[in-house]
ZAMARGU-4260 file (C-alpha; in steps of 0.2 Angstrom, whole numbers, plus 5000, padded with zeros to 4 digits):
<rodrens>
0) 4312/5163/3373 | 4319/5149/3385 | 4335/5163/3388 | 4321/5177/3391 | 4312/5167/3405
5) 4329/5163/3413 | 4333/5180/3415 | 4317/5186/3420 | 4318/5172/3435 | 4335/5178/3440
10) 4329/5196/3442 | 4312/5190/3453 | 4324/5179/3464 | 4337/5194/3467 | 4320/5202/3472
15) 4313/5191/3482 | 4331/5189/3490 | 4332/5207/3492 | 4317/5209/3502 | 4320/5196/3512
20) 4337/5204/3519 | 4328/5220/3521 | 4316/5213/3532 | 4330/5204/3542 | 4338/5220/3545
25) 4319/5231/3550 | 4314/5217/3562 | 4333/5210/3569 | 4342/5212/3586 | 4351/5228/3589
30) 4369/5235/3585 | 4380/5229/3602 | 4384/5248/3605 | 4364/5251/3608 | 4361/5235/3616
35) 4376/5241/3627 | 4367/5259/3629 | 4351/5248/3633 | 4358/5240/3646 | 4366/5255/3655
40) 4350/5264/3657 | 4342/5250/3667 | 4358/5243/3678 | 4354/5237/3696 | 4366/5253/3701
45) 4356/5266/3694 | 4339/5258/3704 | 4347/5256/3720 | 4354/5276/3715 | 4338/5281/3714
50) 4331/5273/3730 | 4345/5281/3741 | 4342/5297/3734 | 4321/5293/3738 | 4327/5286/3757
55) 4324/5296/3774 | 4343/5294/3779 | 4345/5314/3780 | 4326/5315/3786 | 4331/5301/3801
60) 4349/5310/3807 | 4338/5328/3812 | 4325/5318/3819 | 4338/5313/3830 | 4344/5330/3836
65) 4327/5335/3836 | 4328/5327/3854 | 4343/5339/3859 | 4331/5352/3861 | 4319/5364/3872
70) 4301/5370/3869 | 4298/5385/3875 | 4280/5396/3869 | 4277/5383/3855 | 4295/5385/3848
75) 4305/5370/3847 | 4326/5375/3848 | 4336/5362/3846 | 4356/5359/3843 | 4361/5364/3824
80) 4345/5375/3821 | 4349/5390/3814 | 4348/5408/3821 | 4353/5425/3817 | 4347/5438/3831
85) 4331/5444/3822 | 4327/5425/3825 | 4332/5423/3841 | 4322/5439/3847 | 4305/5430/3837
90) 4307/5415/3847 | 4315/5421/3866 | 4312/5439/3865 | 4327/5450/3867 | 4341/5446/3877
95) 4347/5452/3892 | 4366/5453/3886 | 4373/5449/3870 | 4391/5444/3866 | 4398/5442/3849
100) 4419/5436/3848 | 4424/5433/3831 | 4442/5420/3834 | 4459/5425/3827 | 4476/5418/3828
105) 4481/5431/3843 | 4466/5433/3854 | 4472/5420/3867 | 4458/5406/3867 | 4471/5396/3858
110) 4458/5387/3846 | 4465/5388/3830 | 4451/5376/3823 | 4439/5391/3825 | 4451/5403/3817
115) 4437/5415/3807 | 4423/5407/3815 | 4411/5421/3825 | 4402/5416/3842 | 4388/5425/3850
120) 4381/5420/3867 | 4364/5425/3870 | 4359/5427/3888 | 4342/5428/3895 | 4336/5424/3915
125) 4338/5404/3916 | 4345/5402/3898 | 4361/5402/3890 | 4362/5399/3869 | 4378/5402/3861
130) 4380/5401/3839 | 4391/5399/3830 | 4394/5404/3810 | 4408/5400/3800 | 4418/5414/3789
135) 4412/5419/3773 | 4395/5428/3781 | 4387/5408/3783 | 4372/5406/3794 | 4374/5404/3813
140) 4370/5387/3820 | 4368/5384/3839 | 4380/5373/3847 | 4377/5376/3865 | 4362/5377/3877
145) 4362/5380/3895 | 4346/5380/3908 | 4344/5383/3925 | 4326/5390/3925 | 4312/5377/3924
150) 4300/5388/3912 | 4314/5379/3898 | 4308/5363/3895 | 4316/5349/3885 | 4307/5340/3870
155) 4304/5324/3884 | 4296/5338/3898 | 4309/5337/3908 | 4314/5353/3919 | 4327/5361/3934
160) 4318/5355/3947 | 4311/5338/3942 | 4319/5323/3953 | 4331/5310/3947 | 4317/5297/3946
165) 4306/5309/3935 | 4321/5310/3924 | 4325/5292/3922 | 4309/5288/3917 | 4309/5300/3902
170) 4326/5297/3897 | 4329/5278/3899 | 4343/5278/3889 | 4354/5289/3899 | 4364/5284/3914
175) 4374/5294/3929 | 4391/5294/3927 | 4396/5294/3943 | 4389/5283/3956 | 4372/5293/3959
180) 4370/5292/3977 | 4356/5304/3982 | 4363/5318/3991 | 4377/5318/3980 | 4383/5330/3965
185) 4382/5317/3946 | 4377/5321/3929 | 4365/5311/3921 | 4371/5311/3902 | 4358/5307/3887
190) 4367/5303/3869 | 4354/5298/3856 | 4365/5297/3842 | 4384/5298/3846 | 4397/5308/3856
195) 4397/5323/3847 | 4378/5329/3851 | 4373/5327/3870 | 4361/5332/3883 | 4370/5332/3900
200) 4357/5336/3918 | 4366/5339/3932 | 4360/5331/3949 | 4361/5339/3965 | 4350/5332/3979
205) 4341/5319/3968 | 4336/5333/3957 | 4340/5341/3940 | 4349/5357/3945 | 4354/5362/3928
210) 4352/5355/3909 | 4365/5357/3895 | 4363/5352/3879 | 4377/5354/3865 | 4388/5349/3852
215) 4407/5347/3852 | 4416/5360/3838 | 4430/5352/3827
</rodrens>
């Protein structure tokens, strides 16, 4: 009888012990390799990933270039919009003349840089626009912008015509680059962002004569 209950309180501790380890196991840390994988989901890296990609950086850089622009009959054209023809007829109506010169290796502008690249120049009374469109049938993009007529304004209401002081006072951050006397030729030079993209007035007799705005090609 004694050997029975022996036996029978082996098997109910082996039980018991068994139990206990199982319940360890359900209710204990995890493997290393999923804590690992755990951990990787919710490194600082992948936040601060994530807030970039959620950032205005792209958003802030064509604000920018918005100010390298002209309004004209509630359209806004600014440096690196772009604009095939249909689009450029919508906006400006159609052109006076229309050039289009698509560079090559022997066509005597020597810019290899642009080898492939096609520019049209868009003229209309007052206004220059030339584009630009890289090979492959991308879209064109304006680099260029020339005014002389004051019914092209720029994004700050300044036009051919307006005096150096009216320009100053809308483009602060600007400065002449020669030594500005009055009655003298200067330009007044506006660069919001760098050197590539700028907004240049020439002055002639205290006044804005002409307005170009562009952007430097590679």
């Amino acid at each position: 009888m004694k050997s029975i209950n022996k036996a029978t309180a082996v098997i109910l501790l082996s039980i018991l012990l068994t139990m206990a380890l199982t319940g360890c196991q359900s209710n204990g840390a995890k493997s290393p390799e999923a804590a690992q994988s755990s951990a990787e989901k919710n490194t600082p890296d992948e936040q601060s990933t994530e807030a970039i990609k959620e950032g205005s950086m792209e958003k802030e850089g064509n604000v920018v270039l918005k100010e390298l622009a002209f309004v004209y009959n509630e359209h806004t054209i600014a440096i690196s919009d772009t604009a095939n023809e249909d689009q450029m007829e919508q906006m400006l109506g159609k052109p006076d003349n229309l050039k289009s010169h698509t560079y090559s290796a022997d066509d005597g502008t020597n810019m290899d840089t642009l080898i492939g690249f096609t520019e049209k120049v868009y003229t209309y009374p007052g206004l220059e626009i030339k584009t630009i469109s890289i090979p492959e049938g991308k879209q064109d993009s304006i680099f260029h912008i020339e005014i002389t007529d004051p019914k092209y304004a720029t994004v700050r209401n300044i036009k051919a015509g307006d005096s150096l002081d009216t320009l100053k006072n809308a483009y602060p951050e600007g400065k002449l680059l020669g030594d500005g006397a009055p009655n003298e030729e200067d330009d007044f030079r506006y660069e919001p962002s760098n050197y590539v993209d700028v907004m240049s007035f020439h002055i002639k007799d205290a006044k804005v004569e002409s307005i170009q705005i562009y952007s430097l090609l590679d």
